[in-house]
N, CA, C and O atoms as a printed pandas DataFrame, in Angstrom:
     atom_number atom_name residue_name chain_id  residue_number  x_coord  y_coord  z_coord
0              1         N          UNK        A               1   92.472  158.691  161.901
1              2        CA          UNK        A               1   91.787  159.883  162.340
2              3         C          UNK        A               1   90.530  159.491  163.102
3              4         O          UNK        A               1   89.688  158.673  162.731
4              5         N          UNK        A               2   90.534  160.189  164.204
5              6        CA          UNK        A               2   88.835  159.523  165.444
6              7         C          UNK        A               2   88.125  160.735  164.659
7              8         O          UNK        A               2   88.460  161.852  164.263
8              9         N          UNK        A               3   86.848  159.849  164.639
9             10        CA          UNK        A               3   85.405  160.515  164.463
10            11         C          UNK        A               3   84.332  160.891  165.500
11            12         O          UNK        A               3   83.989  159.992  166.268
12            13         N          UNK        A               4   83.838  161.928  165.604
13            14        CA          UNK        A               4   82.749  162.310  166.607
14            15         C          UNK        A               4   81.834  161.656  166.987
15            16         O          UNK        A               4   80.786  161.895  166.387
16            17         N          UNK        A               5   81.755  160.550  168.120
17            18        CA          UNK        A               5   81.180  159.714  168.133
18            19         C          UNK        A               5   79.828  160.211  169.503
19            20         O          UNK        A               5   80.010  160.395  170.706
20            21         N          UNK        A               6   78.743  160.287  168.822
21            22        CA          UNK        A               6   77.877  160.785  170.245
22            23         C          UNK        A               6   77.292  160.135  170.601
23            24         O          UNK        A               6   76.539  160.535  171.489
24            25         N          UNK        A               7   77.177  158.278  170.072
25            26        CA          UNK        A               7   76.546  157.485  171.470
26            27         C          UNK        A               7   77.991  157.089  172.038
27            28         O          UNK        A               7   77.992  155.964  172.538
28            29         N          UNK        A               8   78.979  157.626  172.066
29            30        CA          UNK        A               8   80.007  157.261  173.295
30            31         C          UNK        A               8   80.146  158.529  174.138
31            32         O          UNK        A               8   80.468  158.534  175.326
32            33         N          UNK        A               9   79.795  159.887  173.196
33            34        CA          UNK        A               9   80.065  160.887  174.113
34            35         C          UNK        A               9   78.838  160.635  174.921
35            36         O          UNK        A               9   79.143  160.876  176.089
36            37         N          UNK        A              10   77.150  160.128  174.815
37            38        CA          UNK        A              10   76.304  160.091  175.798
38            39         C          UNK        A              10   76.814  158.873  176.930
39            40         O          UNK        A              10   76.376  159.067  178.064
40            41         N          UNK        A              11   77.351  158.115  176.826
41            42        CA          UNK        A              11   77.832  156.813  177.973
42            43         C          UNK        A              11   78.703  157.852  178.408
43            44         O          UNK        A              11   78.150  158.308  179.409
44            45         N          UNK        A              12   79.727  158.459  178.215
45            46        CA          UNK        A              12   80.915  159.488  179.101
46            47         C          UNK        A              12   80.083  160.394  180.016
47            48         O          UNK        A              12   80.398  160.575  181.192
48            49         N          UNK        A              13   78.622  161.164  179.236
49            50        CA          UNK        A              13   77.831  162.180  180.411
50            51         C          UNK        A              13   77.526  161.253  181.063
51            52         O          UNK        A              13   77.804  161.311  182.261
52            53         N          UNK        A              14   76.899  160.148  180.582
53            54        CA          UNK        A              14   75.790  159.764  181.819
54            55         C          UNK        A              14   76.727  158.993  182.639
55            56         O          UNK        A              14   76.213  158.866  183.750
56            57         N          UNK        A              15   78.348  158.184  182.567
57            58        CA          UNK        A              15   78.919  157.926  183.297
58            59         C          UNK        A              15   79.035  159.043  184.263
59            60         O          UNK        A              15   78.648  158.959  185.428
60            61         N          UNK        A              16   79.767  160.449  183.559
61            62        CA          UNK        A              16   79.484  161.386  184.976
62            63         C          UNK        A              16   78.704  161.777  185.633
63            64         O          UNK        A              16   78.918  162.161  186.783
64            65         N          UNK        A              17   77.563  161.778  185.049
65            66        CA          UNK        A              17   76.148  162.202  185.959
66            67         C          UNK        A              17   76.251  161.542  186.689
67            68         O          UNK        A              17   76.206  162.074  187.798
68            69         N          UNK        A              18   76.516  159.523  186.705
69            70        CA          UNK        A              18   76.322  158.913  187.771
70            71         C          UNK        A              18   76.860  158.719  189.073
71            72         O          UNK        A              18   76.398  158.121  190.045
72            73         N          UNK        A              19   78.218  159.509  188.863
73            74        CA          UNK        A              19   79.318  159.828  189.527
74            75         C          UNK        A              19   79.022  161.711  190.475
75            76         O          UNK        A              19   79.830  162.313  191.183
76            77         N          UNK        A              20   77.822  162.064  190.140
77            78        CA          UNK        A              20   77.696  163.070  190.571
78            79         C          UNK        A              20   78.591  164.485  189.946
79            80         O          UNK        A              20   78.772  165.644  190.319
80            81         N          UNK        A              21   78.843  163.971  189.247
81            82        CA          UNK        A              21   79.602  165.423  188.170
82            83         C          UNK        A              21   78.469  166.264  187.411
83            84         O          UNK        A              21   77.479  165.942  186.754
84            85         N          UNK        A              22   79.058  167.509  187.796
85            86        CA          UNK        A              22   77.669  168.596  186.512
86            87         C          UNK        A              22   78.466  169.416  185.728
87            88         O          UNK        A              22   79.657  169.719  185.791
88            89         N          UNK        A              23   77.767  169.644  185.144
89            90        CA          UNK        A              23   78.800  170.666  184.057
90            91         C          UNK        A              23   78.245  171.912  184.048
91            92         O          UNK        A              23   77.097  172.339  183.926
92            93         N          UNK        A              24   79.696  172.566  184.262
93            94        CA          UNK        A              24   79.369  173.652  184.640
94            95         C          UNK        A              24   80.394  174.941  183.774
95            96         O          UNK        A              24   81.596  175.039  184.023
96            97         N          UNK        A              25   79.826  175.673  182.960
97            98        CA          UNK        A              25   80.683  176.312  181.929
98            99         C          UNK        A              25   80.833  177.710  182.620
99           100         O          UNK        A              25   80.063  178.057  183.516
100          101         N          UNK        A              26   82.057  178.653  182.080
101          102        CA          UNK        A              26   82.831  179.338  182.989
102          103         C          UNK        A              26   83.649  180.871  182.258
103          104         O          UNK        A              26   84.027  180.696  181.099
104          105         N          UNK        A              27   83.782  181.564  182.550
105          106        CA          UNK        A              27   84.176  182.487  181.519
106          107         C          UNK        A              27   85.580  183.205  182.100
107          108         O          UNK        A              27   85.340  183.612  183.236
108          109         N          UNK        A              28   86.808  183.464  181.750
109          110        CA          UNK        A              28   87.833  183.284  182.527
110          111         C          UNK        A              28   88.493  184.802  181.945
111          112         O          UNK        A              28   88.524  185.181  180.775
112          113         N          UNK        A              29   88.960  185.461  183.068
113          114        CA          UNK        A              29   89.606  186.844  182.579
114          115         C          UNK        A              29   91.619  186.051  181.654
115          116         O          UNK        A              29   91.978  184.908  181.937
116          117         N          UNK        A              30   92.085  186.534  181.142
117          118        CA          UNK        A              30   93.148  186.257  180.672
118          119         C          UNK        A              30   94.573  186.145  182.150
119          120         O          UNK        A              30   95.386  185.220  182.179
120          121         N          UNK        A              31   94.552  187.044  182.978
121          122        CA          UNK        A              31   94.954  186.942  183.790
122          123         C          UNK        A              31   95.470  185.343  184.585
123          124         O          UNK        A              31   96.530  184.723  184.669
124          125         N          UNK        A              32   93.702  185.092  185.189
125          126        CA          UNK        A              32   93.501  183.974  185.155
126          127         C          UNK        A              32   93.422  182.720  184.298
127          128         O          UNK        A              32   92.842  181.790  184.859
128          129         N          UNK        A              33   93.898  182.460  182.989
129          130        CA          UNK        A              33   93.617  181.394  182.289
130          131         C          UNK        A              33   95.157  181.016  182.538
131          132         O          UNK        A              33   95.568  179.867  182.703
132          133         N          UNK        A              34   96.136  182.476  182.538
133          134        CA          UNK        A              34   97.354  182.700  182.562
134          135         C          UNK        A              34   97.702  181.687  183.460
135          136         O          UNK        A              34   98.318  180.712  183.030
136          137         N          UNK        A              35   97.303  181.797  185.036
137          138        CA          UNK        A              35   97.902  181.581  185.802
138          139         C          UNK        A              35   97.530  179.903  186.120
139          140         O          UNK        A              35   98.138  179.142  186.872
140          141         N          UNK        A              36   96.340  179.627  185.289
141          142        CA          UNK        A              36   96.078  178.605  185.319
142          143         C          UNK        A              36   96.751  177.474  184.438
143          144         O          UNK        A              36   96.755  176.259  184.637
144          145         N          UNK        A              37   97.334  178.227  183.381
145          146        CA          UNK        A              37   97.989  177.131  182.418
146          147         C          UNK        A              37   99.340  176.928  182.930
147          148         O          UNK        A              37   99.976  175.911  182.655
148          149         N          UNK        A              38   99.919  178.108  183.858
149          150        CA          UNK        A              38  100.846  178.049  184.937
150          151         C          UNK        A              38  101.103  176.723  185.441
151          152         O          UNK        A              38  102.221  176.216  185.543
152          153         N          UNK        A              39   99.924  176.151  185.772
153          154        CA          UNK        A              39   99.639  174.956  186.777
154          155         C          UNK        A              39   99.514  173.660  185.926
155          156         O          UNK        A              39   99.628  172.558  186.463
156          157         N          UNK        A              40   99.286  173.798  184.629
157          158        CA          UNK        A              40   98.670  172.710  183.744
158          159         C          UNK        A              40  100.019  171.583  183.618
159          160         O          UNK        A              40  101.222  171.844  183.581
160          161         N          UNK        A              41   99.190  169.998  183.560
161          162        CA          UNK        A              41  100.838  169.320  183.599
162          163         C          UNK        A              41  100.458  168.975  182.701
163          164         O          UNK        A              41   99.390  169.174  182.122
164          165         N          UNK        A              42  101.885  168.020  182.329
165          166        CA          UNK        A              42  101.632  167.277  180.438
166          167         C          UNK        A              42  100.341  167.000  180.143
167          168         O          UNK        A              42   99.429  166.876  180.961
168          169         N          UNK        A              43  100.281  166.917  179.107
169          170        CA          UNK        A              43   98.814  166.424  178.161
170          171         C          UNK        A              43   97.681  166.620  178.990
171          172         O          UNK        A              43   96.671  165.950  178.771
172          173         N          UNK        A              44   97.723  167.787  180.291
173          174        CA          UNK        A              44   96.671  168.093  180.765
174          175         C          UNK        A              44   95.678  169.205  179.865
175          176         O          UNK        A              44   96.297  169.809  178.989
176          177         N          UNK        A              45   94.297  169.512  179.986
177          178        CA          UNK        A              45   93.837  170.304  179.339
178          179         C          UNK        A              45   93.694  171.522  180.380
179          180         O          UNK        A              45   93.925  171.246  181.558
180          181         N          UNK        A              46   93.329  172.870  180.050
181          182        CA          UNK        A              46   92.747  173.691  181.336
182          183         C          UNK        A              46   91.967  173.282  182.250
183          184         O          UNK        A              46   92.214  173.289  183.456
184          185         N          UNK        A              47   90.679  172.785  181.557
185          186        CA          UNK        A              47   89.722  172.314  182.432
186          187         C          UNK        A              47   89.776  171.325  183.031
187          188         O          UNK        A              47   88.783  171.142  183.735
188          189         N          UNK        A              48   90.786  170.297  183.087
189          190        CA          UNK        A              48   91.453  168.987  183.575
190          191         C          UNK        A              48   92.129  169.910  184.718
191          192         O          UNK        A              48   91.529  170.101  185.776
192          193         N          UNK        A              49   93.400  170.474  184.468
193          194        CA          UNK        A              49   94.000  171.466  185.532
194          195         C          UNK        A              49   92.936  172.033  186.437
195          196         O          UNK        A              49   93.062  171.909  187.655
196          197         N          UNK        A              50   91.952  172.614  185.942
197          198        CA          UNK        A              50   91.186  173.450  187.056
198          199         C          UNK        A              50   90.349  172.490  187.821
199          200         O          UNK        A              50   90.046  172.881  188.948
200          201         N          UNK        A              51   89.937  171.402  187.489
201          202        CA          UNK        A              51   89.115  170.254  188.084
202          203         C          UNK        A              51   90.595  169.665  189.212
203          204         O          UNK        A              51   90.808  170.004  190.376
204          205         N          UNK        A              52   91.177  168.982  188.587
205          206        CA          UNK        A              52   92.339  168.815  189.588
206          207         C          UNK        A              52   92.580  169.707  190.397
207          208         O          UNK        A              52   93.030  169.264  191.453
208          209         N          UNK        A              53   92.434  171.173  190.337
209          210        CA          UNK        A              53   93.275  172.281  191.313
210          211         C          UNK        A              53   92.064  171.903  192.127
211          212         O          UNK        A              53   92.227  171.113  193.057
212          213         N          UNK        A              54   90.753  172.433  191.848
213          214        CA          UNK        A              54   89.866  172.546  192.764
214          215         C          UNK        A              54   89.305  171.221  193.643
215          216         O          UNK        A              54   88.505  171.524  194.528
216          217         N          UNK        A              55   89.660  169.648  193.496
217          218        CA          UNK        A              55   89.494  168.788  193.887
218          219         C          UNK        A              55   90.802  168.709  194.882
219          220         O          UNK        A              55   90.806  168.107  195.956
220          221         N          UNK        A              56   91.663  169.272  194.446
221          222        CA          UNK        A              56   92.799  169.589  195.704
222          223         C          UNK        A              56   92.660  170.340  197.059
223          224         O          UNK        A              56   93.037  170.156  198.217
224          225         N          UNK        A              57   91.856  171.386  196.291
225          226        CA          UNK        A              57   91.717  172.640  197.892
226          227         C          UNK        A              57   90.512  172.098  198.652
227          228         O          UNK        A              57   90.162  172.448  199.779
228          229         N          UNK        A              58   89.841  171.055  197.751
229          230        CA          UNK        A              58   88.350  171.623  198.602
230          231         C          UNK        A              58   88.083  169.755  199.161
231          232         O          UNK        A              58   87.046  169.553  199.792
232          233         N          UNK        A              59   88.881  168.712  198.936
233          234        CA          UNK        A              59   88.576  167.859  199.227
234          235         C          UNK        A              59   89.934  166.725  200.331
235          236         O          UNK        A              59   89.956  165.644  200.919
236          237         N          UNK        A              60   90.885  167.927  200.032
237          238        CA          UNK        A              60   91.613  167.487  201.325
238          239         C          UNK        A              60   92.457  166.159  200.785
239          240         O          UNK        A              60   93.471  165.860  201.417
240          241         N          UNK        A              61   92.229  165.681  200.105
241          242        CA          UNK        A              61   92.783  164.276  199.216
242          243         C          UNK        A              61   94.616  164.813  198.827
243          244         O          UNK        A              61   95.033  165.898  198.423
244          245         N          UNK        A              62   95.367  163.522  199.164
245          246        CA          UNK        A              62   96.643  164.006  198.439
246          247         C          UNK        A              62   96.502  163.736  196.906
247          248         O          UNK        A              62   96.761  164.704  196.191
248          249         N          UNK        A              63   96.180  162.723  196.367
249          250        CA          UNK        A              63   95.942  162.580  195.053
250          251         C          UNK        A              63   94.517  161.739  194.755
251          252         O          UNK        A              63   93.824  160.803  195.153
252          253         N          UNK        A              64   94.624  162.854  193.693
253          254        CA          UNK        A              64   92.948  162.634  192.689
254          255         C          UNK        A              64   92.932  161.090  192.036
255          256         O          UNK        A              64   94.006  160.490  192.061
256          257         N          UNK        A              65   92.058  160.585  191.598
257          258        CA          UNK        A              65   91.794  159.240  190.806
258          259         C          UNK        A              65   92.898  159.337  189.819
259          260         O          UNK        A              65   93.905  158.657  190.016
260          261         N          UNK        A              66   92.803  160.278  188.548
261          262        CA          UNK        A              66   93.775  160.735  187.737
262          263         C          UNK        A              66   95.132  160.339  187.755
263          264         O          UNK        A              66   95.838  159.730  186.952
264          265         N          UNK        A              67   95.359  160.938  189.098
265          266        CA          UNK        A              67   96.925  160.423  189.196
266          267         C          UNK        A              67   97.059  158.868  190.217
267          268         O          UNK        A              67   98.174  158.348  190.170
268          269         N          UNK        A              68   96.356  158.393  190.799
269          270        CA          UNK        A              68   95.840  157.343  191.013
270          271         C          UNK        A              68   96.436  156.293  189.932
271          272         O          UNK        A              68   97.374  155.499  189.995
272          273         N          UNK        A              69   95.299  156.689  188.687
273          274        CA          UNK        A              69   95.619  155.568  187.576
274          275         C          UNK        A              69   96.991  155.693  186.944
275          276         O          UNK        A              69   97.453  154.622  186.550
276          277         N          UNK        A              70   97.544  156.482  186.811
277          278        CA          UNK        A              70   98.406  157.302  186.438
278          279         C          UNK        A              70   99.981  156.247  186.808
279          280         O          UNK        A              70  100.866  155.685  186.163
280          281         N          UNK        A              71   99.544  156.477  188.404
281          282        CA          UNK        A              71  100.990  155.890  189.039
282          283         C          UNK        A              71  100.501  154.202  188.908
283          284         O          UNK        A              71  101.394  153.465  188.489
284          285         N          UNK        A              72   99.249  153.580  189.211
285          286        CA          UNK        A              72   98.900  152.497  188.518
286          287         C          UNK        A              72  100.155  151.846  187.100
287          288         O          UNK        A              72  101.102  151.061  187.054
288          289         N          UNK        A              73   99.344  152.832  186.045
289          290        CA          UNK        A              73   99.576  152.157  184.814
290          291         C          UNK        A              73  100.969  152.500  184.476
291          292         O          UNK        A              73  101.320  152.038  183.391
292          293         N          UNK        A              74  102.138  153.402  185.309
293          294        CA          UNK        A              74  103.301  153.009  185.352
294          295         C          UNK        A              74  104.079  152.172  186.043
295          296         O          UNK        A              74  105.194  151.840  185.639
296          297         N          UNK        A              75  103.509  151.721  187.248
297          298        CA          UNK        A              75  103.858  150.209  188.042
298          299         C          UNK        A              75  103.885  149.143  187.353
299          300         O          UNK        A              75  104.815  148.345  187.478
300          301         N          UNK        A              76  102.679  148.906  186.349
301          302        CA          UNK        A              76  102.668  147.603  185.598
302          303         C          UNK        A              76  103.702  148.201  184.392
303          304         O          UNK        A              76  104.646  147.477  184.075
304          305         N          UNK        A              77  103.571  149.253  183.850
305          306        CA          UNK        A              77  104.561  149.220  182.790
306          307         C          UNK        A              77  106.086  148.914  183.323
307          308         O          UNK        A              77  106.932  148.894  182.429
308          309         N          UNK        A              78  106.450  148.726  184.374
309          310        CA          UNK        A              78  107.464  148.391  185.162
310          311         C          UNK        A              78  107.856  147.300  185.063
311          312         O          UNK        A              78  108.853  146.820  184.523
312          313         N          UNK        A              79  106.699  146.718  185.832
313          314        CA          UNK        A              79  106.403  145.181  185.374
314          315         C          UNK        A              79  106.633  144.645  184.646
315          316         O          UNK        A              79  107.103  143.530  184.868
316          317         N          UNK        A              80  106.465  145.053  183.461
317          318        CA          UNK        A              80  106.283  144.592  182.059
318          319         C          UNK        A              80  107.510  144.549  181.678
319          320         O          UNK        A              80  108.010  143.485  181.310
320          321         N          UNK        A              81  108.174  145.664  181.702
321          322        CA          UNK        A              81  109.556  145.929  181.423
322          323         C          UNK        A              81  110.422  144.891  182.048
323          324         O          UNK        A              81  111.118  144.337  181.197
324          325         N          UNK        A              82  110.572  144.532  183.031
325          326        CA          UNK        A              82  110.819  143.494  183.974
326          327         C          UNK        A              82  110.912  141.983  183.627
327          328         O          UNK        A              82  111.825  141.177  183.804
328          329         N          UNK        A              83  109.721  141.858  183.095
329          330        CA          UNK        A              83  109.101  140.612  183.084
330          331         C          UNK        A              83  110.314  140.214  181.389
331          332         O          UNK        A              83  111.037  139.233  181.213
332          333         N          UNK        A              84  110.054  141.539  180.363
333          334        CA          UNK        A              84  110.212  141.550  178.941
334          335         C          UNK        A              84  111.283  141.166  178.726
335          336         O          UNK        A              84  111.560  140.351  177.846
336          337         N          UNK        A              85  112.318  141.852  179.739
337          338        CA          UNK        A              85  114.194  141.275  179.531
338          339         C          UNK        A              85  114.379  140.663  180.599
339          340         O          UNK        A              85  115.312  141.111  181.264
340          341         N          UNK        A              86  113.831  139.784  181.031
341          342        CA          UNK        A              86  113.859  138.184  181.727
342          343         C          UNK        A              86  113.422  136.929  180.398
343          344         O          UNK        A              86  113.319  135.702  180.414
344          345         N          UNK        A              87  113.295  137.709  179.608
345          346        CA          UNK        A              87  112.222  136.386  178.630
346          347         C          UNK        A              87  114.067  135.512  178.332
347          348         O          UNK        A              87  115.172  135.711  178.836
348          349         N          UNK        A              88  113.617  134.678  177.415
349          350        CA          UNK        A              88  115.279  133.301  176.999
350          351         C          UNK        A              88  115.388  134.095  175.836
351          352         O          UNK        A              88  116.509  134.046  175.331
352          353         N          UNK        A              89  114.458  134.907  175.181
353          354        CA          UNK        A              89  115.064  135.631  174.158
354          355         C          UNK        A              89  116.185  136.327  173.946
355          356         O          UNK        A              89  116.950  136.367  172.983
356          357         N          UNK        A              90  116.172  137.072  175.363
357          358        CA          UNK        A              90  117.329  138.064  175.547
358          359         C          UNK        A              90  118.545  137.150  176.243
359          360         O          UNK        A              90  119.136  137.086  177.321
360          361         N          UNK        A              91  118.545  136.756  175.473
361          362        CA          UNK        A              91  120.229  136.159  176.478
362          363         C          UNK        A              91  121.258  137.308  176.537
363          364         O          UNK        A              91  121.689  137.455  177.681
364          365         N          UNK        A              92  121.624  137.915  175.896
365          366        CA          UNK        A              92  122.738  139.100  175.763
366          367         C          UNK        A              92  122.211  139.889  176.880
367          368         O          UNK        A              92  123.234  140.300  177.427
368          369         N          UNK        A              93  121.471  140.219  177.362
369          370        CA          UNK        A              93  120.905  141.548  178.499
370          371         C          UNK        A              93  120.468  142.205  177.860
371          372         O          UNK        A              93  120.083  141.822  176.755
372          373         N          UNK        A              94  120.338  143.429  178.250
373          374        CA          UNK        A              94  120.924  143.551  179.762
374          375         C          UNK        A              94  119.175  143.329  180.438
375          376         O          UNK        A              94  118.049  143.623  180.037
376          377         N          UNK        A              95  119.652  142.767  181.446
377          378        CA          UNK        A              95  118.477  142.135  182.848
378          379         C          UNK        A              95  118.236  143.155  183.640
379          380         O          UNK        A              95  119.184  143.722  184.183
380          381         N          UNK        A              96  116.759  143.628  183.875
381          382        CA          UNK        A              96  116.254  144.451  184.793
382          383         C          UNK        A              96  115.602  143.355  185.939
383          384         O          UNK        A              96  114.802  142.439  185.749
384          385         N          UNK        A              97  116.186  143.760  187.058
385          386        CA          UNK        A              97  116.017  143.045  188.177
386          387         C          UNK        A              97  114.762  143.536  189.299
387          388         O          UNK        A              97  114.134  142.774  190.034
388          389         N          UNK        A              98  114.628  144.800  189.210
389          390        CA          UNK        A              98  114.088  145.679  190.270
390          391         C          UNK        A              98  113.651  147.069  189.461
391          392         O          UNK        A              98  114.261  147.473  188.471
392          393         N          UNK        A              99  112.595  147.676  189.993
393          394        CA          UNK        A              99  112.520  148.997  189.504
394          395         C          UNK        A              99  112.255  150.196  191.060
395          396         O          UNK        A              99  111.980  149.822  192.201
396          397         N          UNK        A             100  112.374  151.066  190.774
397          398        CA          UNK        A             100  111.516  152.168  191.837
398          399         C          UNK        A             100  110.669  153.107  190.883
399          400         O          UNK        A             100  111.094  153.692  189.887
400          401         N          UNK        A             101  109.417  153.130  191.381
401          402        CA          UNK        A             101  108.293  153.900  190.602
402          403         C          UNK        A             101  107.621  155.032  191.261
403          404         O          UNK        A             101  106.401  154.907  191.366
404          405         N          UNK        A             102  108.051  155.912  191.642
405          406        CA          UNK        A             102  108.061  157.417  192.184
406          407         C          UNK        A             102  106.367  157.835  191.637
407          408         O          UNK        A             102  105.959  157.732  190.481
408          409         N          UNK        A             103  105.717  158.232  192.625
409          410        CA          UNK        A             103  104.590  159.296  192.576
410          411         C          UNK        A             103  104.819  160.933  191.932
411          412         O          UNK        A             103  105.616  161.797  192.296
412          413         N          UNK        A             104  103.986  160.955  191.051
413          414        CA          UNK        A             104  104.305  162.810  190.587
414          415         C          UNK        A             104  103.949  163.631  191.367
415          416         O          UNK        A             104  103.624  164.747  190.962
416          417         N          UNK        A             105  103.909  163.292  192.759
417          418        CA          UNK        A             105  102.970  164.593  193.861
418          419         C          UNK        A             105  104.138  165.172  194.354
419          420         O          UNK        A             105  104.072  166.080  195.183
420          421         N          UNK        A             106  105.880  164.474  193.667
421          422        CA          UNK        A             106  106.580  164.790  194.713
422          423         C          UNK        A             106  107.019  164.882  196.413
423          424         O          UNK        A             106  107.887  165.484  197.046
424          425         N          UNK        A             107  106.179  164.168  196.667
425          426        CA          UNK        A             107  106.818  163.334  198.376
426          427         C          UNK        A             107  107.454  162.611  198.654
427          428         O          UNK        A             107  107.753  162.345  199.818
428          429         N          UNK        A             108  108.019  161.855  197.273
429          430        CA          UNK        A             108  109.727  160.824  197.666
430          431         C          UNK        A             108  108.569  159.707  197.813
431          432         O          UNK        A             108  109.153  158.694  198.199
432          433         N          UNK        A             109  107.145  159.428  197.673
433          434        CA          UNK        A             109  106.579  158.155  198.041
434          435         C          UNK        A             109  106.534  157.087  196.885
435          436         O          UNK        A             109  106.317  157.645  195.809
436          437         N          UNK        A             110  106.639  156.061  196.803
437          438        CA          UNK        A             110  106.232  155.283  195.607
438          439         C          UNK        A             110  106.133  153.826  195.695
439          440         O          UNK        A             110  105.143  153.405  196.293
440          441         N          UNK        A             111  106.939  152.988  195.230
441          442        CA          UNK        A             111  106.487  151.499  194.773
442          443         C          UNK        A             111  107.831  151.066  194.202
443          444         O          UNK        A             111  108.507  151.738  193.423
444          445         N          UNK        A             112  108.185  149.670  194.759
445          446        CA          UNK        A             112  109.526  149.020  194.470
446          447         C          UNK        A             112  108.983  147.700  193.706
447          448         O          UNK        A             112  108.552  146.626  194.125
448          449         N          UNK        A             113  109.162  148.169  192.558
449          450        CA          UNK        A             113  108.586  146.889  191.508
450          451         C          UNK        A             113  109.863  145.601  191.717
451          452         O          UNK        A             113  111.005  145.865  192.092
452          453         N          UNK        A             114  109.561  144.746  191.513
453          454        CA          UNK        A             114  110.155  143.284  190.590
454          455         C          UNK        A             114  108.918  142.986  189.585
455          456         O          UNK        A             114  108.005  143.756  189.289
456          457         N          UNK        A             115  109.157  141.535  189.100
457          458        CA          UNK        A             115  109.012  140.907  188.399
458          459         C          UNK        A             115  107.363  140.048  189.076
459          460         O          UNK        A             115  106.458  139.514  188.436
460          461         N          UNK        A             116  107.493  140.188  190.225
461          462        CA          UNK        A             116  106.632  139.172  190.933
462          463         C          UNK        A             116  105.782  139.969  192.083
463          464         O          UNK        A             116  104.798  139.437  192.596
464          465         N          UNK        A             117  106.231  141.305  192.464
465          466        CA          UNK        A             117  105.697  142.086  193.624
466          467         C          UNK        A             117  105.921  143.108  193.551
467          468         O          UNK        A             117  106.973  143.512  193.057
468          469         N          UNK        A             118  104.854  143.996  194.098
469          470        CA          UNK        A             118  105.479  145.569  194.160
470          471         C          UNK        A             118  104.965  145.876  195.742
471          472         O          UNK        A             118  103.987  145.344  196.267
472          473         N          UNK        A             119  105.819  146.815  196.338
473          474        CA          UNK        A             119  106.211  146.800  197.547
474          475         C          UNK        A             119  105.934  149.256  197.928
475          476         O          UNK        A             119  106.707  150.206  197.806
476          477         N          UNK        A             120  105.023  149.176  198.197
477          478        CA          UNK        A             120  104.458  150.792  198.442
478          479         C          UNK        A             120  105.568  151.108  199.612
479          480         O          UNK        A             120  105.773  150.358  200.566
480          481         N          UNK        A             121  106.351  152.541  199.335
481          482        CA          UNK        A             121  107.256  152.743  200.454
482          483         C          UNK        A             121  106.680  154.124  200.798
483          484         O          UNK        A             121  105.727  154.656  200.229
484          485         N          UNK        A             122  107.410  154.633  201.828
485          486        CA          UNK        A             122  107.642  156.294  201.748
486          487         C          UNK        A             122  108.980  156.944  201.890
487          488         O          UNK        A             122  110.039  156.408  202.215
488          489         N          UNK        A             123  108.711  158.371  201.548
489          490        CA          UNK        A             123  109.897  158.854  201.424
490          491         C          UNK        A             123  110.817  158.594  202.803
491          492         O          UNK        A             123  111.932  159.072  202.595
492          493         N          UNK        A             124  110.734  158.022  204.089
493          494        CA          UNK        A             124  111.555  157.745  204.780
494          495         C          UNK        A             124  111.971  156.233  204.911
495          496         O          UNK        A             124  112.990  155.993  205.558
496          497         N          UNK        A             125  111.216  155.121  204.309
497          498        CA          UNK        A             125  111.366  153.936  204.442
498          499         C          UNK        A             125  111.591  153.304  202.545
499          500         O          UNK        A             125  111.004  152.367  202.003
500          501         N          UNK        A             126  112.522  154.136  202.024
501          502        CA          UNK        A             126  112.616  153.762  200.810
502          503         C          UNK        A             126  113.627  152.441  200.475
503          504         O          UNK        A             126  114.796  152.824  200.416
504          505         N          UNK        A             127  113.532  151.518  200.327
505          506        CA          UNK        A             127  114.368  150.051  200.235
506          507         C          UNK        A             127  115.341  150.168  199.248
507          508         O          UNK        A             127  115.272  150.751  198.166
508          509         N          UNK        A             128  116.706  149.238  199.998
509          510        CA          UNK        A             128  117.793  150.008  198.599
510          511         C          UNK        A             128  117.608  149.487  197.535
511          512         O          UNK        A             128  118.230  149.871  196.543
């Protein structure tokens, strides 16, 4: 069970302060929370969703840091996977040779893992 820890919650503000983040609290008709949880993806929170929505309209970016790390830390888990049933342990298989690691923005764009390289495509130059 995690405990309320508030010299880590003060390093998290003052990380965002330094980053230029303010906090800014908000009062939401039901309508709208509605249409907002509409939008919410896995293990997102509202206010995660509404920071993401609004870093979408107003900054022109295809993807936020968030999903950034996101498609990151499933490339190496690729990797890993890769690397794991290549070991002499597994003699029986089955052998993963190659992966494809798809972006959640939905544009067909992503990353052609091996063992040794990963290779950024797009949805028209996708490698077989």
């Amino acid at each position: 069970m995690t405990t309320f820890d508030p010299e880590r919650t003060a390093r998290h503000r003052e990380l965002l302060a330094s980053a230029n983040f303010k906090r800014v609290s908000y009062f939401m008709c039901d309508e709208a929370r509605r249409a907002l949880a509409a939008q919410r993806r896995r293990g997102e929170s509202l206010s995660q969703a509404l920071n993401r929505l609004l870093l979408e309209q107003s900054s022109g970016r295809d993807e936020n840091p968030g999903d950034a790390r996101e498609f990151a830390r499933r490339v190496r888990q690729a990797q890993n996977q890769i690397r794991h049933s290549q070991r002499p342990a597994n003699r029986n298989g089955p052998y993963i040779t190659r992966s494809w690691v798809l972006r959640s923005d939905g544009s067909g764009s992503g990353a052609y893992v091996t063992a040794d390289d990963v290779q950024e495509f797009d949805k028209d130059s996708r490698p077989p």
